[in-house]
C-alpha positions in Angstrom: -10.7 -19.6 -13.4 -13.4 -19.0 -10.3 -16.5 -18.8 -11.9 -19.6 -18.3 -9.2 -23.2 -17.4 -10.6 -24.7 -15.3 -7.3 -28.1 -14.6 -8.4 -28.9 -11.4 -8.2 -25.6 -10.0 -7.7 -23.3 -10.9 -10.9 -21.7 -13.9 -12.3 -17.9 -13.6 -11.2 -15.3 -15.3 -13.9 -12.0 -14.5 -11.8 -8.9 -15.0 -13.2 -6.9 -13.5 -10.3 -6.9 -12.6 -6.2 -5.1 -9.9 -4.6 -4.9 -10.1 -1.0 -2.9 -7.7 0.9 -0.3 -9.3 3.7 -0.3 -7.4 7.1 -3.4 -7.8 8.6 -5.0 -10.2 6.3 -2.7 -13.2 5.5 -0.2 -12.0 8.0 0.3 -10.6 11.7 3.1 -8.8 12.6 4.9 -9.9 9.8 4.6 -13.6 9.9 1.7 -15.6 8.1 -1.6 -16.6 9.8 -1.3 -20.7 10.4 -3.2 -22.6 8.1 -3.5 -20.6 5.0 -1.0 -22.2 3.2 -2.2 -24.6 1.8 -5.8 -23.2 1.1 -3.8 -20.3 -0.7 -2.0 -23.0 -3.0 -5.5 -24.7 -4.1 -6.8 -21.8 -5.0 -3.8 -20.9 -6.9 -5.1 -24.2 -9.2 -7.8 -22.0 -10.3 -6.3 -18.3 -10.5 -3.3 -16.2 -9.6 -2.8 -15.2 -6.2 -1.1 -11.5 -5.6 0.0 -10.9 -2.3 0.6 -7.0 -2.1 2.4 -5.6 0.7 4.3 -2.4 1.7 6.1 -5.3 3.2 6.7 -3.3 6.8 9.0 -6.0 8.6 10.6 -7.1 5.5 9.5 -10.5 5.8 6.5 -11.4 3.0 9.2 -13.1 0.4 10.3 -15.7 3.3 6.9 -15.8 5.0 5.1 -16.7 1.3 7.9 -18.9 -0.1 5.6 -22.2 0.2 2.8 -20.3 -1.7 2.0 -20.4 -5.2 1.9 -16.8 -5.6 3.5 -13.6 -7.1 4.6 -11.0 -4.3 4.0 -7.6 -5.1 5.7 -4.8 -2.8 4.7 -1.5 -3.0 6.0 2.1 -2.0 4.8 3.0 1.4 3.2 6.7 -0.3 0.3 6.1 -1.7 -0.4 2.4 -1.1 -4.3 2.8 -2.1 -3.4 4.4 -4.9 -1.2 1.8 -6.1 -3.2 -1.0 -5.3 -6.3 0.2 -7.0 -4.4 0.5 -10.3 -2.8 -3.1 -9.8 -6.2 -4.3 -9.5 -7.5 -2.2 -12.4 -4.4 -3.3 -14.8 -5.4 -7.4 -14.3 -9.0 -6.3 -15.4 -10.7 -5.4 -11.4 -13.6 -7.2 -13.3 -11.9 -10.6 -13.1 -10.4 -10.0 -10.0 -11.3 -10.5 -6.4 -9.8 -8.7 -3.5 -9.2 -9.2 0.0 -7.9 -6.1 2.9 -8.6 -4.6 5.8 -6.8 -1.5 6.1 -7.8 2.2 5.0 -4.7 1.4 2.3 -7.0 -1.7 0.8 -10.3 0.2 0.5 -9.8 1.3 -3.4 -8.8 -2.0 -4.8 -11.9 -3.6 -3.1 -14.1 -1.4 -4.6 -12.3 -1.7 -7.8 -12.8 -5.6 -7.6 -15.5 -7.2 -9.0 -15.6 -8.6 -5.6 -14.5 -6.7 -2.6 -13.5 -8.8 1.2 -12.9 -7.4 3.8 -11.7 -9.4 7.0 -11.7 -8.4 10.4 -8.8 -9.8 12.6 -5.9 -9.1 15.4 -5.1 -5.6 13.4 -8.4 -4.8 13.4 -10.7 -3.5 10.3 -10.6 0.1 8.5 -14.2 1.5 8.4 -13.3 2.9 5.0 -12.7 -0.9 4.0 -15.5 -2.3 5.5 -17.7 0.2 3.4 -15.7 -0.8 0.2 -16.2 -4.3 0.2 -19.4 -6.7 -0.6 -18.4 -9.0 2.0 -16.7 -8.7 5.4 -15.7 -12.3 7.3 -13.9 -12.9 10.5 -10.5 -14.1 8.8 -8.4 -15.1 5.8 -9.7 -18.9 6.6 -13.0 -17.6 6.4 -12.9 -15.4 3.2 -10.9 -18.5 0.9 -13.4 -20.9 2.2 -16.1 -18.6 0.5 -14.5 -19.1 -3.3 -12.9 -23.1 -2.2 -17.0 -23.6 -1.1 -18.8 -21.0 -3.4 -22.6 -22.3 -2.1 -21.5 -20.0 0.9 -20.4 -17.1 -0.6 -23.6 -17.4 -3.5 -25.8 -17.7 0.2 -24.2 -14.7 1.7 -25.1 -12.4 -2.0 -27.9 -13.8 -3.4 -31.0 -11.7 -3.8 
């Protein structure tokens, strides 16, 4: 479990992270260097999810080094779905990481929303769902592997 006491904010306890693929962990269909292994310590101290529409048909190969469960999902409805993925693990003991207009009702469901802003760009509607945006996925795991600057970033 992540637990982080932001004061002011709320005191997370999360059990799991749900991070969608294209345009957060991956580009084009193949996953960002150096998250690999950042990915798999955190997985020490909660699940990971990676949900994906999987577009290029290439998350199962790209996440095979990662301790993770892979999630694809229909290509109707993706917010939909991922919303209620993140509301049936308990969206208070989850936290969740997007960028696109597909993303923005799981981070809002999440007790803790982030939003990243890379080479596919950011959905406004995601940007306005989350609690945190960051420049990349190195960026956003950092926050929970070194809580001190996510608790900075929060903090009342």
């Amino acid at each position: 479990m992540i637990i982080i006491d932001i004061p002011g904010f709320k005191k997370l306890l999360i059990e799991h992270l749900v991070i969608d693929f294209n345009g957060t962990i991956g580009c084009d269909g193949k996953l960002l260097p150096g998250l690999a292994e950042r990915l798999n310590a955190l997985a020490e101290q909660a699940e990971i999810h990676v949900i994906s529409a999987d577009t290029y048909g290439t998350v199962r190969q790209e996440v095979d080094d990662i301790d993770c469960r892979i999630v694809v999902v229909a290509p109707d409805n993706q917010d939909l779905i991922k919303a209620e993925y993140v509301i049936n693990l308990n969206g208070e003991k989850v936290i969740a990481i997007g960028n696109g207009r597909n993303d923005k009702l799981m981070l809002r469901k999440a007790a803790l929303g982030i939003s990243v802003m890379q080479r596919e760009g950011l959905a406004v509607e995601a940007l306005m769902a989350s609690d945190v945006l960051v420049n990349d996925l190195i960026d956003a795991l950092d926050l929970l592997l070194y809580p001190g600057r996510l608790i900075s970033t929060l903090r009342q």
